[in-house]
TIFIKE-761830 format. One record per residue: residue in one letter; x, y, z of N, C-alpha, C in turn. Coordinates in steps of 0.05 Angstrom, whole numbers, plus 5000, padded with zeros to 4 digits. Layout:
% residues N
AXYZXYZXYZ;...
***
This chain:
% residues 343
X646808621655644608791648645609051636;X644609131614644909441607646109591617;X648409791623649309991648647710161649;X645310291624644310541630641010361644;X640610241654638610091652638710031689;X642010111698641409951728639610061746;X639310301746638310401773635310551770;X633910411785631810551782629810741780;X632111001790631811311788631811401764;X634211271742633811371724631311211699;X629311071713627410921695626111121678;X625411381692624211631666625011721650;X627711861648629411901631630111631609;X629811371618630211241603628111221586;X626011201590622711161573623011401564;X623811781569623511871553626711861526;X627611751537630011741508629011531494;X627711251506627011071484624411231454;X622111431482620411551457621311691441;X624211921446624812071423626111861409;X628311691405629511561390627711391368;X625311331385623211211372622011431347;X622111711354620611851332622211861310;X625011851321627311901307627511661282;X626711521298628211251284626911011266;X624710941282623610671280619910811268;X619611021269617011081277615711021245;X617311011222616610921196617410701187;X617910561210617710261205616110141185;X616109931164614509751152614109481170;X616109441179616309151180613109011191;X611809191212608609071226606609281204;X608309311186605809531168606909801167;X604709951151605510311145605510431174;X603910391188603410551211604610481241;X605710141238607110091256610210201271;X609610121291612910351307613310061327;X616009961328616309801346619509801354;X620509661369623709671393624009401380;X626809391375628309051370629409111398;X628208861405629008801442630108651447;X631708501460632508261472631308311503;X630107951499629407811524631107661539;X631307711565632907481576630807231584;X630707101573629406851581630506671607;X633006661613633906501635635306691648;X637606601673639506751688638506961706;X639607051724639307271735637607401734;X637607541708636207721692633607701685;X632307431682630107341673627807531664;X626707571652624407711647625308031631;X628108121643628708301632628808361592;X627608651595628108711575629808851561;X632308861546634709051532632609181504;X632109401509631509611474634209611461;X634509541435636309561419636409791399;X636910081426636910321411639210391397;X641310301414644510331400645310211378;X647410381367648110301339649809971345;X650709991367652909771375652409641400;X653009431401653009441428654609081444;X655909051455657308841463656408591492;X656108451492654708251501658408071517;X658208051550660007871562659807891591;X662707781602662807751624664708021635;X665908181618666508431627665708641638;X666508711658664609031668664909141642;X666809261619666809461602664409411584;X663509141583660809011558658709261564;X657009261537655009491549652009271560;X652409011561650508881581651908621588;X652908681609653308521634652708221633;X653507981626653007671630654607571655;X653107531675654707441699654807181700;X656807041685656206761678658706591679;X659606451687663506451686663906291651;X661606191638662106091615662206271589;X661006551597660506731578663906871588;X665106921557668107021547667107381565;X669207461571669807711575668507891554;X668907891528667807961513666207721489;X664707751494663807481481661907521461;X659907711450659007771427658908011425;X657408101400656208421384654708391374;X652108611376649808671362651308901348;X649608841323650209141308648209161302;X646009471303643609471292645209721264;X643909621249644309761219641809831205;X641610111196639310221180639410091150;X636810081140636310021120635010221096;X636210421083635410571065633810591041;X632110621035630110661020628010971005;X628811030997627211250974627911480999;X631811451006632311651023631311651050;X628811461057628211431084628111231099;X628711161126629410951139626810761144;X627010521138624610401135625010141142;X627110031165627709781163629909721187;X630709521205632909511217633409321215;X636709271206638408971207640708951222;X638308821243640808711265642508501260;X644508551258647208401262648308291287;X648208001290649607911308652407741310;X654807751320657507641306658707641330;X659807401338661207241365663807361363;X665207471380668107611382669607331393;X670207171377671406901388671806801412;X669006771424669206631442669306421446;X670506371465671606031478669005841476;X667205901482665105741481662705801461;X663605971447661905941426658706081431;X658106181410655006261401653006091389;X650206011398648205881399645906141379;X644606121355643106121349640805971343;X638606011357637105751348638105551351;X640505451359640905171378643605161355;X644005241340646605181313649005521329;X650305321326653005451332653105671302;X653705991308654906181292656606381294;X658106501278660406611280658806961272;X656606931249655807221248652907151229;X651007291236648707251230646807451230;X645007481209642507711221640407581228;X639807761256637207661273634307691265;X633207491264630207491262628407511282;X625907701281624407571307623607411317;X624707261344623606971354626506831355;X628006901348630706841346632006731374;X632406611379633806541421637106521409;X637606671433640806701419641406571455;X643306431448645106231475647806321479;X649006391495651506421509651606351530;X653306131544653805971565651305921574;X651005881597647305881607645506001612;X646206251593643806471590642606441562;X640006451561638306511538637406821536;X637106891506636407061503634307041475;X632107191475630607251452630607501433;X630607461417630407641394627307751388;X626707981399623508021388622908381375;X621108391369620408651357617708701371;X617408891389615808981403614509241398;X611909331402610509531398611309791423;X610010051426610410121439608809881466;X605509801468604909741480605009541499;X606409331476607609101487609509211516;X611709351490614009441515613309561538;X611409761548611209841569609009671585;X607509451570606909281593609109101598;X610508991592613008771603614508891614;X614909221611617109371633614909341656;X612909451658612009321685611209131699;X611108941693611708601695614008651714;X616308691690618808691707618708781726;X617609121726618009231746616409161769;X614309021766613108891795614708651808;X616008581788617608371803620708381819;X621308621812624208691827624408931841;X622109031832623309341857621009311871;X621609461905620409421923618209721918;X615509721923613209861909613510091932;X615610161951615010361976616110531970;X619310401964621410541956623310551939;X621210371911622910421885625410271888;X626810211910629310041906629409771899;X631409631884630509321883629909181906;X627808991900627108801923629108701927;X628308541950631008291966632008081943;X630207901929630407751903632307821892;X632208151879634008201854636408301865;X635508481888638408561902640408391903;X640008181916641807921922642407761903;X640907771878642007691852643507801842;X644108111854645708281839648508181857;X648108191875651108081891652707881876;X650207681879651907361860653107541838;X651807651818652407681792655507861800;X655908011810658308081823660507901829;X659907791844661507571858662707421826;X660907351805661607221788663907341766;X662907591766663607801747667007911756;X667507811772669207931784671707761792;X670407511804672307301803675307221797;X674907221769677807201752680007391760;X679507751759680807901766681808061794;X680607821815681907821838680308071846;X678208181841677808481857675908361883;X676608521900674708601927670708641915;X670308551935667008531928665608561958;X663908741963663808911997660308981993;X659108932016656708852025656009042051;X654409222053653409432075650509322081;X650409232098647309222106646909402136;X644409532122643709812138640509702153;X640909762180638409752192637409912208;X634910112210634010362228633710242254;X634510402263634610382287631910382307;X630710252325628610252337626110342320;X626210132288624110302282621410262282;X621010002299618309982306617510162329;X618410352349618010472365618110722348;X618510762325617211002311615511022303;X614710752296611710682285609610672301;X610210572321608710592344608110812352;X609811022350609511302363607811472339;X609111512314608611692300605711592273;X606011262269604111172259605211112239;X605010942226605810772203606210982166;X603711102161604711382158607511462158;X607711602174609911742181612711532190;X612011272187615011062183614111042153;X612810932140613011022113615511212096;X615211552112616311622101618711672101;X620011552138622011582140624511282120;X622811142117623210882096624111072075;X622911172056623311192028624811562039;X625511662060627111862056630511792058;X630311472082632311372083633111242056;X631911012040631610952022633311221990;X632311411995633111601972636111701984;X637011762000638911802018641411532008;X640411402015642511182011643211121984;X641111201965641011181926643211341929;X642811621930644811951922646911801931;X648211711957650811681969651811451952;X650311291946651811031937651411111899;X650311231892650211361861651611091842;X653211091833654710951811655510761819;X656810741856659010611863657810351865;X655210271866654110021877651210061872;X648909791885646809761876645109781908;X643609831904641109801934638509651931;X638409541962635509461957634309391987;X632709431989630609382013630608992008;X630808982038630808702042628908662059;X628608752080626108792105625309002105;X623008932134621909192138623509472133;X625109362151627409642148630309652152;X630809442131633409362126633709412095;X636309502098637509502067639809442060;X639909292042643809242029644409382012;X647409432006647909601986650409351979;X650109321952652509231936654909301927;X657209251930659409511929661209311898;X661209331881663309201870665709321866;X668109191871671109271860670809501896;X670709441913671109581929671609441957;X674409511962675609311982674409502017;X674509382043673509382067673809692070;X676509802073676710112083674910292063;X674610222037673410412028669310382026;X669510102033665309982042665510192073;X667610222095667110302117666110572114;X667710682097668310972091665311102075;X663910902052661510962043659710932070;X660110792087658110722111657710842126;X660310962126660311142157659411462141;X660111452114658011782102655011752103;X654411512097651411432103650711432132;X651011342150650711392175650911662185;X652911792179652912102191651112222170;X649712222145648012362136645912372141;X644812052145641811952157642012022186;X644412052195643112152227643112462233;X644112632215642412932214640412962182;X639512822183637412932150635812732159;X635612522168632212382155630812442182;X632112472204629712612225627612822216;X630413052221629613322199627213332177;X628613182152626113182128624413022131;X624012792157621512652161618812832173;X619913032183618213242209618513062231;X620113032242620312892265622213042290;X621913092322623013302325625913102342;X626112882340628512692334630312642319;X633012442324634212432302633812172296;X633712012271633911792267636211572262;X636511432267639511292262639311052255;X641710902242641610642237644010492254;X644310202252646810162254647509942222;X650309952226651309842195653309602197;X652909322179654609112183655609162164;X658909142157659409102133661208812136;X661708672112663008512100664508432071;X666808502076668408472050670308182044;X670208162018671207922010672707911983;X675307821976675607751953673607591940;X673807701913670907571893672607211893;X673907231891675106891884675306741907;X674606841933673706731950670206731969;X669206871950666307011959664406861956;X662606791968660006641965657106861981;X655506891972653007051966652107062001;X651706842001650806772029651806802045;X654006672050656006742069656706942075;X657407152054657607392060655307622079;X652607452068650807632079650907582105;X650707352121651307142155653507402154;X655707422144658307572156656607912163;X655307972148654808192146653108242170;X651008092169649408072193650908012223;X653107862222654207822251655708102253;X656308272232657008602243655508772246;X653308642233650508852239649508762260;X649308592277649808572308651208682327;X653408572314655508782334655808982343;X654509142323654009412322652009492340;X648809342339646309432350648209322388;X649709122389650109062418652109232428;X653509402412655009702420654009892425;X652309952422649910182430649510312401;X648310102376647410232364648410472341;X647610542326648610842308651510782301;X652710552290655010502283656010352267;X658110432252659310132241660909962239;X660009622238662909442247662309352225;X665309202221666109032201666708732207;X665808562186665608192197668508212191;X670308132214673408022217673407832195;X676107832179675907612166679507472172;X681607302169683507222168684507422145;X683307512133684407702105684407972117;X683408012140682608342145682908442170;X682808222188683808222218686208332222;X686508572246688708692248690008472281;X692108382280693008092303693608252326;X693608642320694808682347692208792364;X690008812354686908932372685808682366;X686308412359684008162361685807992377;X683007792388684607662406685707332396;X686107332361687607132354685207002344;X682906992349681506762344678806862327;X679306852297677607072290673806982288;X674606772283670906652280670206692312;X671606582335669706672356669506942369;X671207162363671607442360668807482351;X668707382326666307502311663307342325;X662607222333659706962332660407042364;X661707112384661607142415659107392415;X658307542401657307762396654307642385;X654107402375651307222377650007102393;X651407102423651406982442649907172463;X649707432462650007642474647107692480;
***
């Protein structure tokens, strides 16, 4: 996906750079007529991504399986770097009146799909489906109106409507897409799931209301701390994961344990509450070339147990044969970890 596109804080700033660039740019468009203004977009039609939309504001822009790509293909068939858009102005009586997108495959191993015919470099038309490994993509030219109803499409379908963070769906799609992305180069890939502590006994007490707002104060709290490093999302009532990529166990503890000590002096406080509130935190880390989505999450959750059967407000980590220290365990790491399910 896009890098300026991940996080959902910055969705305003993004709509207002698409309108200036739009006055700047496109707003004397011919192509839908004299008076038309429209975005060359790409659709993701399959993968992960589905439904998402890319504005093709940039002059450049690179398409793979690399973090450095400026949109993200979590796909193990899509090349590290595996295509380029070039959008190019079209000049006319001195004024811009036209855009020709360029599309041209950086030799990838598996090749580029236009319209179903293999190409090396091509200009895009609207309606165009461009294929790389088993992602589809569309080629379209959109109005302003179009665009801001299919951004909210999207946006009803991935972020959670309380607290703006991605839903459980996309969150956990973002993991896989990690897990995938990452694979080849052997990096660490680390998983925090955060749960409030007794918070139906706040609800109970203070009224749904007022858990409401301790949700989306915890919720913004956890955005600021985790900023760049990773992705968030509400999974439950009042559970959240945070995605860590390229970030091995000591340093997921270390984001966890700043989230924990922040949320337990600030979200009492800015809730009006004359308590403190707390969570407890499971984490689980894994080499990406040994990582699976699920599994990881079971790992995460048997430390996010561990934790609530410690008294709470803390964080453990799922033991792994990769991460187990032999002289504080007692040798046996799966029932070390699952004796604590029993409990």
């Amino acid at each position: 996906m896009l890098k300026i596109l991940q996080n959902c804080s910055t969705k305003t700033n993004i709509e207002a750079t698409i309108l200036a660039k739009l006055n700047n740019k496109v707003k004397k468009s011919t192509i839908h007529g004299d008076v038309s203004s429209y975005i060359p977009t790409l659709t993701f039609l399959s993968g992960p991504s589905i439904g998402k939309e890319i504005p093709l504001l940039h002059r450049q822009l690179t398409l793979g399986r690399g973090n450095d790509c400026d949109i993200v293909i979590a796909d193990p068939a899509v090349s590290r770097k595996h295509l380029q858009i070039i959008c190019r102005n079209i000049l006319k009586n001195s004024e811009f009146t036209n855009f020709k997108v360029v599309l041209k495959d950086l030799d990838s191993k598996n090749g580029t799909l236009v319209n179903y015919s293999r190409i090396k470099k091509t200009i895009l038309k609207p309606g165009d489906k461009i294929i790389l490994g088993r992602v589809i993509l569309k080629y379209e030219h959109r109005d302003l109106a179009e665009k801001r109803f299919f951004d909210e499409i999207y946006r009803f379908a991935t972020v959670d409507s309380l607290t703006t963070l991605h839903n459980k769906s996309t969150i956990i799609g973002m993991l896989k897409d990690e897990i995938v992305v990452n694979i080849r180069d052997r990096h660490w890939v680390s998983v925090v799931l955060i749960d409030i502590d007794k918070f139906k006994s706040l609800n109970d007490i203070y009224g749904h209301q007022k858990g409401d707002r301790i949700l989306r104060t915890v919720a913004d709290l956890i955005l600021f701390s985790v900023k760049q490093r990773g992705k968030v999302g509400r999974i439950g009532a009042d559970e959240f994961l945070i995605v860590l990529p390229e970030t091995d166990q000591n340093e997921a503890i270390r984001i966890a344990e700043g989230i924990r000590q922040r949320l337990e002096s600030k979200v009492g406080r800015d809730s009006g509450l004359k308590e403190n509130v707390t969570a407890s935190f499971g984490v689980a880390s894994k080499l990406a070339s040994n990582a699976d989505s699920e599994q990881m999450l079971e790992d995460a959750y048997v430390a996010l147990y561990r934790s609530k059967s410690l008294g709470r407000n803390r964080v453990e980590l799922w033991k792994t044969p990769d991460n187990f220290n032999p002289e504080t365990s007692n040798g046996n790491v799966e029932k070390e970890n699952r004796e604590f399910l029993s409990r």
